[in-house]
TIBAPA-758407 format. One record per residue: residue in one letter; x, y, z negated of N, C-alpha, C in turn. Coordinates in pm, whole numbers, plus 50000, padded with zeros to 5 digits. Each point is the difference from the previous one (the first is absolute). Example, Ala and Ser with C-alpha at 12.3 -4.5 7.8 and 13.67 -1.06 7.14 Angstrom:
BEGIN
A513194943149220499115011950000500905012050000;S499655010550072500825011949994499235010949927;
//
This chain:
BEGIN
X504065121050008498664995150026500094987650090;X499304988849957499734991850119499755001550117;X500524993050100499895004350147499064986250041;X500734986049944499604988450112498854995649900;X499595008249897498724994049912498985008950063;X498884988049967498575009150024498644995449848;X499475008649944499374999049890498514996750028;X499644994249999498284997150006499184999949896;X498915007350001499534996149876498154998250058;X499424991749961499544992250010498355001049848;X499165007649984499275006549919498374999750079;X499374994649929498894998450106498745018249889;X501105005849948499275008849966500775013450020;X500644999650061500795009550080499485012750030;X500205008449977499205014750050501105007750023;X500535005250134500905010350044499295011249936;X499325004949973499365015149967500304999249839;X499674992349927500365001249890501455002949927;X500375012049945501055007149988500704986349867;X499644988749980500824990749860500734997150140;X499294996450132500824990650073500985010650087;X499435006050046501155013350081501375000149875;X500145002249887500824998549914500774987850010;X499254993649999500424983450015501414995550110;X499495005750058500725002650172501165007250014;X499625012049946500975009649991500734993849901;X499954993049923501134991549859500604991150119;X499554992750070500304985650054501085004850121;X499715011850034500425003350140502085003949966;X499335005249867501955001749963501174987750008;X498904987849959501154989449999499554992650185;X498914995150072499995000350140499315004250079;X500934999650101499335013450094499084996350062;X499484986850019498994995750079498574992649920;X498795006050007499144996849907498534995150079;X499304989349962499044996850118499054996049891;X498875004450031498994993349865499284997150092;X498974990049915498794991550035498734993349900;X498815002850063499164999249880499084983150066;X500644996850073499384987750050500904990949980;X499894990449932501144984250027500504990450114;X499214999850052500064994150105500955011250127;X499615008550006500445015050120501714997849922;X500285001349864501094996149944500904991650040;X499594987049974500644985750011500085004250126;X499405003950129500304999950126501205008750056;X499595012149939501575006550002501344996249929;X499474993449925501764996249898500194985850078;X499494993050061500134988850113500875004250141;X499495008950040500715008050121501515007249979;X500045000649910501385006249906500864996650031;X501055000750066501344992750080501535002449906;X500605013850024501295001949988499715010149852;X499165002149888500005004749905499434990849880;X501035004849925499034991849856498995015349941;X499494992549911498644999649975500315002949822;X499005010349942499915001549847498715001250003;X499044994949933499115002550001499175002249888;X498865010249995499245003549885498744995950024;X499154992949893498844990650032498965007649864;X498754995350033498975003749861500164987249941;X499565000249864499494983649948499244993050035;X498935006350033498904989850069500354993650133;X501265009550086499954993250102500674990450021;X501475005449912500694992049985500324984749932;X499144996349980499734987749903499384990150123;X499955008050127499054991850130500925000350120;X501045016349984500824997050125501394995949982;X500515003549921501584994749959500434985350024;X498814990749953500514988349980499924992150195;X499275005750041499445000150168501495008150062;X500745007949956501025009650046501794998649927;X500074997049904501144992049927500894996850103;X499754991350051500314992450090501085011250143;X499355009750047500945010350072501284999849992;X500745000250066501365003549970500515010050032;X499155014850049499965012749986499765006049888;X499024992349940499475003249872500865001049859;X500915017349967501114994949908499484997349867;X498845009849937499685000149879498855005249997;X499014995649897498455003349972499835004549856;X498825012550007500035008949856498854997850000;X499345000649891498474996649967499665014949932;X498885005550072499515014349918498834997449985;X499964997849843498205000249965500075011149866;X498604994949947499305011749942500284990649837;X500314987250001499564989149886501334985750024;X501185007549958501244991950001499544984249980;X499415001249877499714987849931499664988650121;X498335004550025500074989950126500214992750082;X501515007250077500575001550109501324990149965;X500445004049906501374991849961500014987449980;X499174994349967499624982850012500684992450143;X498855003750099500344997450115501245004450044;X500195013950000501585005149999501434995150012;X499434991249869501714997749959499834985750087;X499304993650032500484989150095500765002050144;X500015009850017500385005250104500585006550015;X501764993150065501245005349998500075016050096;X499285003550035500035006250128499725017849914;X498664996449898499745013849932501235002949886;X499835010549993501515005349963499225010149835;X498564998050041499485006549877498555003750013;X499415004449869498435001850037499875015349906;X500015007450074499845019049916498475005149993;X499865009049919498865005250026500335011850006;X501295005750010500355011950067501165000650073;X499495012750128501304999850120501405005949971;X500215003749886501055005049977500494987849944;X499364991149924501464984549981500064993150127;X498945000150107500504992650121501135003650052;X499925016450019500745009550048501875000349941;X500204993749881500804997449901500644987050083;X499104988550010500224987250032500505001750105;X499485004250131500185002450164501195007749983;X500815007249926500355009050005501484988649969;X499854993849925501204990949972500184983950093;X498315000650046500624990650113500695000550114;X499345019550029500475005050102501734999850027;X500795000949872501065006149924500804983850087;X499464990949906500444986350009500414998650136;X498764999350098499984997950148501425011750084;X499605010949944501155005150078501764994349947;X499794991649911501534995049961499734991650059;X499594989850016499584990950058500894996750198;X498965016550042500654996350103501145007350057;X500835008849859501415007950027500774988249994;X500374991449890500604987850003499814994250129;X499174995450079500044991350126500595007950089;X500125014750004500645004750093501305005350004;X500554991749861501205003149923500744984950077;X499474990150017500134984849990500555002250175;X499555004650058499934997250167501665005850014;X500844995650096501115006550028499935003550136;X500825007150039499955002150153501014989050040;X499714990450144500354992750050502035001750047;X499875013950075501105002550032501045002849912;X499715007049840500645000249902500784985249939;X498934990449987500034988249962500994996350077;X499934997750091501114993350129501185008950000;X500045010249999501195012849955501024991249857;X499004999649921500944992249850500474989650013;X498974989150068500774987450023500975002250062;X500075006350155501474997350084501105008049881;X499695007549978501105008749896500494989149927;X498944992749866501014992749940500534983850073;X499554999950105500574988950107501495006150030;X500015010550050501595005050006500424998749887;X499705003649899500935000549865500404988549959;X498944991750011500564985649973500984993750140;X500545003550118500744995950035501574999349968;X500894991950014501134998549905500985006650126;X500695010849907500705006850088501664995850046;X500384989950072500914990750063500685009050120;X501195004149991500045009650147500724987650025;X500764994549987501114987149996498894989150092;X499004993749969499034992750052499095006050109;X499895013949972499075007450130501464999450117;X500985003549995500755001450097500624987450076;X499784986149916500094987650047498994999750117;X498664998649962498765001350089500035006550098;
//
């Protein structure tokens, strides 16, 4: 499961009581563990602004998203944007101009599909970088090693000296 991701989703018709979205959640929560919704845009953009040391996946409606993405793109917390509407068609126009959405569903189980392989991606992502780092003292361990090896072994010339 993601640790340093956080999922937003962003629905200005949002209803916690309604058992499509409790489902919703409970789907989303398997791939990250951290889930923050919002039915205002603005209350949104303000929290994904404040956002420091986590990236960002985020789930948007169509209507809203066609008003906040292009205002939010721009983030560099911000890893990837899913479009959930009711009317694909619509939505995908605007969509595809914009490198940032990763897709436009009208159901949470293909978001859930998508997130699920970005999630996948990101964690290779950052096993490789922590594959890349060496420890300092190791490093310096190998060099002097093959610094001795490459010295030319002269007992005839060491005993001149």
């Amino acid at each position: 499961m993601v640790e340093n991701f956080l999922l937003i989703w962003l629905d200005a018709n949002f209803d916690e009581s309604k058992e499509e979205y409790k489902q919703s959640i409970e789907h989303l929560r398997r791939i990250v563990a951290t889930i923050t919704t919002f039915t205002d845009a603005d209350q949104c953009v303000d929290f994904l602004t404040d956002i420091q040391n986590e990236k960002v996946f985020m789930i948007v409606s169509g209507s809203l998203g066609q008003y906040v993405i292009p205002e939010i793109q721009v983030l560099s917390q911000l890893h990837s944007i899913y479009v959930f509407c009711d009317n694909r068609s619509i939505h995908e126009h605007w969509a595809r101009t914009i490198p940032m959405v990763k897709g436009v569903h009208t159901k949470i189980e293909l978001i859930c599909e998508a997130l699920q392989i970005d999630r996948e991606n990101c964690d290779r992502g950052m096993i490789s970088v922590s594959f890349c780092g060496i420890d300092p003292l190791f490093m310096y361990t190998q060099l002097l090693k093959e610094t001795f090896l490459e010295i030319d072994d002269d007992d005839n010339k060491s005993v001149k000296e």
